[in-house]
C-alpha positions in Angstrom: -54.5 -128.2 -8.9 -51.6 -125.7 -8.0 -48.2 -125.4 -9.9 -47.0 -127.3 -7.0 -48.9 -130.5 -6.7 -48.7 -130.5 -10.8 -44.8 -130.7 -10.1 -45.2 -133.3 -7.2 -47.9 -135.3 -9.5 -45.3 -135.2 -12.5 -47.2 -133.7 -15.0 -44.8 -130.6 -15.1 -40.9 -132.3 -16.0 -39.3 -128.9 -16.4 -36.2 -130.9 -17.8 -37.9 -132.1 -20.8 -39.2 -129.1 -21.8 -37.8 -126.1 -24.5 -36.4 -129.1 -26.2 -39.0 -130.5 -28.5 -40.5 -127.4 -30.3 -37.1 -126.1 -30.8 -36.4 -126.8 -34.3 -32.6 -125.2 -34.0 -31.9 -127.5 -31.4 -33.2 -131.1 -33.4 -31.7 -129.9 -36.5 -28.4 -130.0 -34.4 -29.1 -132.8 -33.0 -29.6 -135.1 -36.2 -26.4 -133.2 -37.6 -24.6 -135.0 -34.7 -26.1 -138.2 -34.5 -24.9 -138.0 -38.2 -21.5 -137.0 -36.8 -21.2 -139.3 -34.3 -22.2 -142.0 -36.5 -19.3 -141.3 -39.2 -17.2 -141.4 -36.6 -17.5 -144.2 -34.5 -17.1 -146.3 -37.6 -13.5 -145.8 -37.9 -12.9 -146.6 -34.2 -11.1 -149.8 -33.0 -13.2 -151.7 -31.2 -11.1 -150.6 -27.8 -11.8 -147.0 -29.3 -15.7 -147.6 -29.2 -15.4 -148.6 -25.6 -13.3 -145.5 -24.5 -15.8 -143.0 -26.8 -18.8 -145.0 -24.7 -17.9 -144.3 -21.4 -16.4 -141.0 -22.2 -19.8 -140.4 -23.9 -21.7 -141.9 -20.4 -19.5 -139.8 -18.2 -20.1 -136.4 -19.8 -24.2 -137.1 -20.0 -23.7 -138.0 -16.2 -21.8 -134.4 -16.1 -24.8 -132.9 -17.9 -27.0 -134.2 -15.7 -25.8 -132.9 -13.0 -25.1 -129.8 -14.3 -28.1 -128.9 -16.3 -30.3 -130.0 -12.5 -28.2 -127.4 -10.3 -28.9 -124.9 -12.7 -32.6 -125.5 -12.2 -31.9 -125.5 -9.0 -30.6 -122.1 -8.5 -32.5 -120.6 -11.5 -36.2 -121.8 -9.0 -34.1 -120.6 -5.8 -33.5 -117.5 -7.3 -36.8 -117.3 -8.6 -37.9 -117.6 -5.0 -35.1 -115.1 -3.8 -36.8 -112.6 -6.3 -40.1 -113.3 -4.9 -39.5 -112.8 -1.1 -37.7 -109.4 -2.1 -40.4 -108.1 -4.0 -42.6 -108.7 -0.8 -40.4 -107.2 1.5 -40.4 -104.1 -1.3 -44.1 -103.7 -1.1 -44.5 -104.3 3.0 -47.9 -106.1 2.7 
């Protein structure tokens, strides 16, 4: 199977990976759960409800912004590719 049909297929989910093996980024990551945690406990219970959907809108802005990186990291990727064929005149 080619690189493409494992994309199509889903057994490649480029957006999931560099994350798990990365012990930097989970140490972080339980540091803030921690975080988040301490704080969140002296909220108001209106306070909770702002923090939750400012916390909703900005993994919404994440999102978005983490998948048009992809995107113009693979169309670059691409760019770069078509170049280096027109460089070599096959």
């Amino acid at each position: 199977m080619n690189l493409i049909e494992e994309l199509f297929y889903g057994n490649i989910c480029p957006s999931e990976q560099g994350y798990r093996d990365n012990p930097e980024i989970y140490q972080l990551g339980q540091e803030l759960v921690a975080l988040e945690e301490t704080l969140v406990k002296t909220f108001s219970d209106e306070q909770k409800r702002m923090y939750e959907d400012f916390m909703s809108k900005e993994m919404t802005r994440n999102s978005i912004e983490i998948k048009d990186k992809f995107v113009y990291g693979f169309q670059l990727g691409v760019q770069l590719l078509l170049d280096a064929s027109q460089a070599i005149k096959i």
